[in-house]
C-alpha positions as CSV (number, residue, x, y, z in Angstrom):
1,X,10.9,21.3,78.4
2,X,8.4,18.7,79.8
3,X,7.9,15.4,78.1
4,X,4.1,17.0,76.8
5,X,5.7,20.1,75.2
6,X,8.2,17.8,73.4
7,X,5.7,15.6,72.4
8,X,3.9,18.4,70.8
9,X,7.0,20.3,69.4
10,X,7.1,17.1,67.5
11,X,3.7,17.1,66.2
12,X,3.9,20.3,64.6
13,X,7.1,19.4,62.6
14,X,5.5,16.4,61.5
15,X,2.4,17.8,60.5
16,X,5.0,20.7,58.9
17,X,7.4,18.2,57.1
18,X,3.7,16.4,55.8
19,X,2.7,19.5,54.3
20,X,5.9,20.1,52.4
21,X,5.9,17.0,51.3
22,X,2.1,16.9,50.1
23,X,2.6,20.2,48.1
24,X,5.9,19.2,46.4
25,X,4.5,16.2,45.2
26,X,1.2,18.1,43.9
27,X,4.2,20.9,42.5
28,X,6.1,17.8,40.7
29,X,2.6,16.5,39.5
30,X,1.7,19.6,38.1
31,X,5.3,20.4,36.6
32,X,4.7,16.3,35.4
33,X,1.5,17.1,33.6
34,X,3.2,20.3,31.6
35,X,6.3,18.2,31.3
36,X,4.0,15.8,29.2
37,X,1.9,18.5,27.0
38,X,5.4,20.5,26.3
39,X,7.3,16.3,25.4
40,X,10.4,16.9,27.7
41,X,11.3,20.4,26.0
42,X,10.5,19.3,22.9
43,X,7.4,21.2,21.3
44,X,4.1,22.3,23.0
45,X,1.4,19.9,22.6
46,X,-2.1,19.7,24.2
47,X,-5.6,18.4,23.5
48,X,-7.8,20.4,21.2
49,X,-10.3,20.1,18.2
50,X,-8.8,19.3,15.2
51,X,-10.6,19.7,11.7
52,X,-9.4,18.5,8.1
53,X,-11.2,21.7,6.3
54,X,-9.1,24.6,8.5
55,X,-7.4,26.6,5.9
56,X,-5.7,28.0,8.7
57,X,-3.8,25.4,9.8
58,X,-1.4,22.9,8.7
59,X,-1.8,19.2,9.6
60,X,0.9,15.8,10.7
61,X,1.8,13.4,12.5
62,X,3.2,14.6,16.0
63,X,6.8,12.5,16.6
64,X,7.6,14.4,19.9
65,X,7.6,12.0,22.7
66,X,5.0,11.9,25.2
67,X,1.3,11.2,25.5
68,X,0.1,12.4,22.1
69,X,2.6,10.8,20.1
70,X,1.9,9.7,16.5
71,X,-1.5,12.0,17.2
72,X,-2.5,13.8,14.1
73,X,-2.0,17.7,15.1
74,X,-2.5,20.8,13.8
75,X,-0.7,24.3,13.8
76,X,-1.4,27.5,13.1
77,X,0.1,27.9,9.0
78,X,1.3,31.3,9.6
79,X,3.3,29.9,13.1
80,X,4.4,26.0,12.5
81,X,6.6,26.5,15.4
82,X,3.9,27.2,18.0
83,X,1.9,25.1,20.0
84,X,0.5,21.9,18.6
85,X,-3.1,20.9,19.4
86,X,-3.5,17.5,18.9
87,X,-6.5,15.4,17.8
88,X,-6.4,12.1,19.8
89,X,-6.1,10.1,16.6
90,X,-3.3,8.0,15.9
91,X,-2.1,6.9,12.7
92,X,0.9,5.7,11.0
93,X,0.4,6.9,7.8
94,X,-1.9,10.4,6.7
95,X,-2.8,12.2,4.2
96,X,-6.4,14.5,3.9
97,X,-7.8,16.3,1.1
98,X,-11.3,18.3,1.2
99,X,-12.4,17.6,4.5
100,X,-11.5,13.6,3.8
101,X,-8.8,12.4,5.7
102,X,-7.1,8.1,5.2
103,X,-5.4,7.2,8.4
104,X,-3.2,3.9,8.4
105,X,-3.3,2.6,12.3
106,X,-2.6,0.0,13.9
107,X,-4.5,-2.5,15.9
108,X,-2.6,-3.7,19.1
109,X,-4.0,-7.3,19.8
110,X,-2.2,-10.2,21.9
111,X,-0.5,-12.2,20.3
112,X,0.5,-9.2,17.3
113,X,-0.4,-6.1,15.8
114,X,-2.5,-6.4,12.7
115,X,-3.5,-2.6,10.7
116,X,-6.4,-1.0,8.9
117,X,-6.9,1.8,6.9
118,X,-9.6,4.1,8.1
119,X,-11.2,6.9,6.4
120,X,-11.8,10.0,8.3
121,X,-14.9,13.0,8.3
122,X,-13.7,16.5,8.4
123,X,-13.5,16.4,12.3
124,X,-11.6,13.1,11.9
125,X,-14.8,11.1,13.0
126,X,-14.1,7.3,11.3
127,X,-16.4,6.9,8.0
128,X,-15.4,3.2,7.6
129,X,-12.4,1.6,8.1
130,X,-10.5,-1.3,5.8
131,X,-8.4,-4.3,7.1
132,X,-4.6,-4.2,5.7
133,X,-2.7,-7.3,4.5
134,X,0.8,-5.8,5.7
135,X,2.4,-2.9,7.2
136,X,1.5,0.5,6.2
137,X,3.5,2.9,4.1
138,X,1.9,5.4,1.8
139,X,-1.7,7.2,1.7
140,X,-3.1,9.5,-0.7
141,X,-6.3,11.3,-1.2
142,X,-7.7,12.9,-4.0
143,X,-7.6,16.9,-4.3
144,X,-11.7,16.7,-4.1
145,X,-11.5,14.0,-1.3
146,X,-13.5,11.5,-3.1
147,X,-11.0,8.8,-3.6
148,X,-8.3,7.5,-1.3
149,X,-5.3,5.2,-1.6
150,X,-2.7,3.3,0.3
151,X,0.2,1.0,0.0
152,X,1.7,-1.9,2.8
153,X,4.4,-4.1,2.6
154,X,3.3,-7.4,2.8
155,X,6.8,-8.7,2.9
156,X,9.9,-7.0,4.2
157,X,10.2,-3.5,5.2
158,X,11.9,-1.1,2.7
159,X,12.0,0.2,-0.9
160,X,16.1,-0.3,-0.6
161,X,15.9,-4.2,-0.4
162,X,15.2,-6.1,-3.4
163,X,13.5,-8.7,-1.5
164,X,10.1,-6.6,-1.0
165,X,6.4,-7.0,-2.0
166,X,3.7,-4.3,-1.7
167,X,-0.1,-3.9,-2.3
168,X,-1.5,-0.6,-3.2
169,X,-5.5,-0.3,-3.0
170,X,-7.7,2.8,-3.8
171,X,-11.6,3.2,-2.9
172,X,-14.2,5.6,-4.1
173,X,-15.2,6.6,-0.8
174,X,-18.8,7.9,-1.8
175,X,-19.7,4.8,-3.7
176,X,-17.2,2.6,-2.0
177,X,-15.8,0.5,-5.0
178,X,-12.1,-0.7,-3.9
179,X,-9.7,-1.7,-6.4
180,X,-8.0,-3.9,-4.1
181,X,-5.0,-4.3,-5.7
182,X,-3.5,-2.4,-8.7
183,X,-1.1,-5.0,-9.5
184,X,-4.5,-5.9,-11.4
185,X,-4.3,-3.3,-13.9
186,X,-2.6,-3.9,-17.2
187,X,1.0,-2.6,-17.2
188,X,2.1,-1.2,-20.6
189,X,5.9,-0.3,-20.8
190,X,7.7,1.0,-24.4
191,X,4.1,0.1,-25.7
192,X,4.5,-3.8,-24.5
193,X,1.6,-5.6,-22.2
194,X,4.2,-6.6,-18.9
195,X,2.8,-9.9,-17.7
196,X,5.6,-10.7,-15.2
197,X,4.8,-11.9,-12.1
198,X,6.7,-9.5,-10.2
199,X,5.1,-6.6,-11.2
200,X,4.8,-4.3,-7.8
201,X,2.9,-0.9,-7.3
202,X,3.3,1.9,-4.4
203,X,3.0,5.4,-3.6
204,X,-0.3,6.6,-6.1
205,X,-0.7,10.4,-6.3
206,X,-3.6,12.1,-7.5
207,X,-4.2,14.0,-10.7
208,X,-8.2,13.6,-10.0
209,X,-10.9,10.7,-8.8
210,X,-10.1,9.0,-12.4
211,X,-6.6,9.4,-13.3
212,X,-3.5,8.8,-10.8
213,X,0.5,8.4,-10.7
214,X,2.4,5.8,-9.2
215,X,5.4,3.6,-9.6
216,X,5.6,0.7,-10.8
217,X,8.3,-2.1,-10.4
218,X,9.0,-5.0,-12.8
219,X,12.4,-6.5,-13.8
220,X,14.5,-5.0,-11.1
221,X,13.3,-1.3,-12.9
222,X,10.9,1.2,-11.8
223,X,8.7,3.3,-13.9
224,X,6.7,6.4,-13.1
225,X,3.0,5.0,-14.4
226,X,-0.1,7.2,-15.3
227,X,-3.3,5.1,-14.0
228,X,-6.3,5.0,-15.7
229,X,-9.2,3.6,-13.1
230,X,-12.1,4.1,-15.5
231,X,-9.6,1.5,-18.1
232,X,-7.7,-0.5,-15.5
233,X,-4.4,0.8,-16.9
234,X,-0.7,1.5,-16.2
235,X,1.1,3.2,-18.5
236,X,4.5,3.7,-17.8
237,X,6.0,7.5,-18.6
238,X,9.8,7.5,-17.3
239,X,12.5,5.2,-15.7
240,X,14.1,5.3,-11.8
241,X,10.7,7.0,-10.4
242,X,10.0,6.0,-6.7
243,X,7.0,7.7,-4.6
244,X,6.0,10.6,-6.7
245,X,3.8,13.1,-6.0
246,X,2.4,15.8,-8.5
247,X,2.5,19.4,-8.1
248,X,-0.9,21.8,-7.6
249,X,-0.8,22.4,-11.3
250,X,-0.4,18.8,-12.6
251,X,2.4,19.4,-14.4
252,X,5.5,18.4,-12.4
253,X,6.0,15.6,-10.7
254,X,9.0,15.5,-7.0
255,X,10.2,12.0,-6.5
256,X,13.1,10.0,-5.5
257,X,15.4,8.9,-7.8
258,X,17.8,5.9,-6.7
259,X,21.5,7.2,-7.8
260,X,23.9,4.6,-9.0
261,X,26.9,5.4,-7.2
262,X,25.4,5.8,-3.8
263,X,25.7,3.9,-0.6
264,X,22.9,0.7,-1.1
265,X,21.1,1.5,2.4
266,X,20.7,5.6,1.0
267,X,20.6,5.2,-2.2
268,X,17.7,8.1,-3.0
269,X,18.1,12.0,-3.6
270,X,14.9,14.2,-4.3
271,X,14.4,15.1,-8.0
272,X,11.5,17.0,-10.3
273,X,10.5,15.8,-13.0
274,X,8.6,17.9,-15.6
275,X,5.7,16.4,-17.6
276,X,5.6,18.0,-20.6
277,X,9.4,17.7,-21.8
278,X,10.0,14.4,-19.1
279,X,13.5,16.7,-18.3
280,X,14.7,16.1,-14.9
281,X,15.6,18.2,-12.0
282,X,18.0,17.7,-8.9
283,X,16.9,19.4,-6.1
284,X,19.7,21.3,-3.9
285,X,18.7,18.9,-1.0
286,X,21.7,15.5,-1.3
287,X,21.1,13.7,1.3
288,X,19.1,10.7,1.0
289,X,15.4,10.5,0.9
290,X,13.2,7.6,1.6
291,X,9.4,9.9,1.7
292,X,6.7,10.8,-0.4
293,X,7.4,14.8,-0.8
294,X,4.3,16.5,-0.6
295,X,4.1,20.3,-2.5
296,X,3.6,22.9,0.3
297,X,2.6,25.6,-2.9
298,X,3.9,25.4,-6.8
299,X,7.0,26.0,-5.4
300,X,8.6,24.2,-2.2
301,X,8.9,21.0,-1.6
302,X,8.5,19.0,2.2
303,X,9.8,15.9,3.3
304,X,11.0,14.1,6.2
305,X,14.7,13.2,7.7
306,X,15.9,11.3,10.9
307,X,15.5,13.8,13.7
308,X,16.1,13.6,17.4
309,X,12.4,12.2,18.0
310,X,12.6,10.1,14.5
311,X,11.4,12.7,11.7
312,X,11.6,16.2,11.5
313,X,10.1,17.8,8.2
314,X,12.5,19.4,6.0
315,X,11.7,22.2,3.0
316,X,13.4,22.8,-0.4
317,X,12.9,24.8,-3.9
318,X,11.5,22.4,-6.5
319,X,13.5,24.5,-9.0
320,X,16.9,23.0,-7.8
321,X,17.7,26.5,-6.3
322,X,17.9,27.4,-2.4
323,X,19.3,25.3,0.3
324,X,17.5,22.6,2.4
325,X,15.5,23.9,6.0
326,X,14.4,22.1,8.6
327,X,10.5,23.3,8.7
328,X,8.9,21.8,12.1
329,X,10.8,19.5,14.1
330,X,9.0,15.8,15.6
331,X,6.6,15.6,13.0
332,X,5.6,13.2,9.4
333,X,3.1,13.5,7.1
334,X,2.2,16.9,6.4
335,X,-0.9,18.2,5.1
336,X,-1.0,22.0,4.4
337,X,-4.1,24.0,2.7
338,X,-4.1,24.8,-0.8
């Protein structure tokens, strides 16, 4: 072979080799790109519209790894195993009720991170948004959307310290009156004004626009409260209530209740407690819960435990029956239609 025909021979593996090498890297980017929507064999997750007031699909926050991380995404209700779509909003915090949706994000700047409190249109367009004095931790709306609330820490970083201070603000988002701070109310316990200066307030759930539950902390107790926002009252109802969250018919309320003998850092298992009679209920889930259950019907109770990408969302009887499931894996703060 002449020193021309090698010369070519050489060529055409080069321009060969080029080729290969071209389409495995467009084969890698492609497997890259479906690598990222399925979050490294965790669950399917891809772009999409996403609308608060689809009674066919369930809402949360994606955990599972990858671009659309911390997105809020939907599911179909009947399938909560199946694709996600997600929205392209990120929040830290959710909750939506009647097309209304209250997204706790945060704001990367600089020098740190500071968080606001945004509240969402049915296609989870921003309405207005609210600057937060600390880090975000519970959202609520109201079952006909009007009213929002939310708590932060504004010093420390969990409900098992005793070294922690919250803030809990709720708006009228039609004629935008904010309540700033609830620690403003007047705190009645066993009939007595509380005028303590410690007096903290977290996790409000919604009976309407008006009337609301929460806890309340004074003294080293807590105390489920009934709010009044027409009267600028708290009225505590019954001891060792933290982050409740009332049933469809109004009547019950799933919390966590701090057990005496437990370990300090765990200390909370997931109890009912009904209205009427104020009897309390164990759940059959014992491991500790540190959430704000939310009532998938009149019957089950969800919730969130350490998972493999930080939450998965977990479902048990609110009767005390039944064992505990794990309902969708790499996902927080579920909405579901009522």
């Amino acid at each position: 072979m002449n020193r021309t025909a090698r010369l070519l021979l050489l060529l055409a593996a080069v321009l060969v080799l080029g080729g290969v090498a071209v389409g495995a890297t467009l084969h890698a980017a492609g497997r890259a790109d479906r690598k990222d929507r399925t979050q490294a064999g965790g669950p399917e997750v891809a772009s999409g519209p996403v609308r608060l007031d689809d009674p066919r699909h369930g809402l949360f926050r994606n955990m599972a790894w990858g671009p659309h991380r911390d997105e809020i995404t939907a599911v179909p209700e009947g399938r909560l195993t199946g694709p996600r779509t997600a929205s392209g909003v990120r929040c830290l915090r959710f909750h939506a009720a009647s097309g209304t949706g209250i997204c706790l994000q945060a704001v990367h700047g600089e020098l740190r991170d500071t968080y606001r409190a945004v509240v969402l249109d049915n296609r989870l367009r921003e309405r207005r948004h609210y600057d937060l004095a600390g880090t975000p931790t519970r959202a609520r709306v109201s079952p006909s959307g009007r009213t929002v609330a939310w708590t932060v820490f504004v010093s420390g970083d969990s409900y098992a310290g005793t070294a922690f201070s919250t803030r809990t603000s709720v708006v009228d988002t039609r004629g935008r009156h904010l309540d700033a701070n609830l620690e403003t109310y007047a705190l009645t316990v066993d009939r007595h004004r509380v005028r303590a200066v410690d007096i903290n307030v977290w996790g409000v759930t919604f009976a309407d626009d008006t009337h609301f539950y929460a806890t309340a902390a004074t003294a080293g107790k807590t105390y489920l409260v009934r709010g009044d926002r027409s009267t600028r009252t708290l009225r505590a109802l019954h001891p060792n209530v933290e982050c409740p969250s009332l049933s469809p018919d109004g009547t019950r309320i799933a919390y966590k209740k701090r057990i005496a003998d437990a370990d300090p850092d765990a200390p909370w298992r997931l109890y009912v407690l009904d209205l009427r009679t104020l009897r309390e209920t164990a759940t059959a889930e014992h491991r500790n819960i540190d959430d704000q259950a939310v009532w998938r019907d009149g019957h089950t109770l969800v919730y969130s435990l350490p998972g493999d990408y930080g939450s998965d969302l977990w479902t048990v009887p609110a009767d005390g029956t039944g064992t505990p499931h794990r309902l969708l894996s790499a996902a927080l703060a579920p909405v579901f239609s009522r």
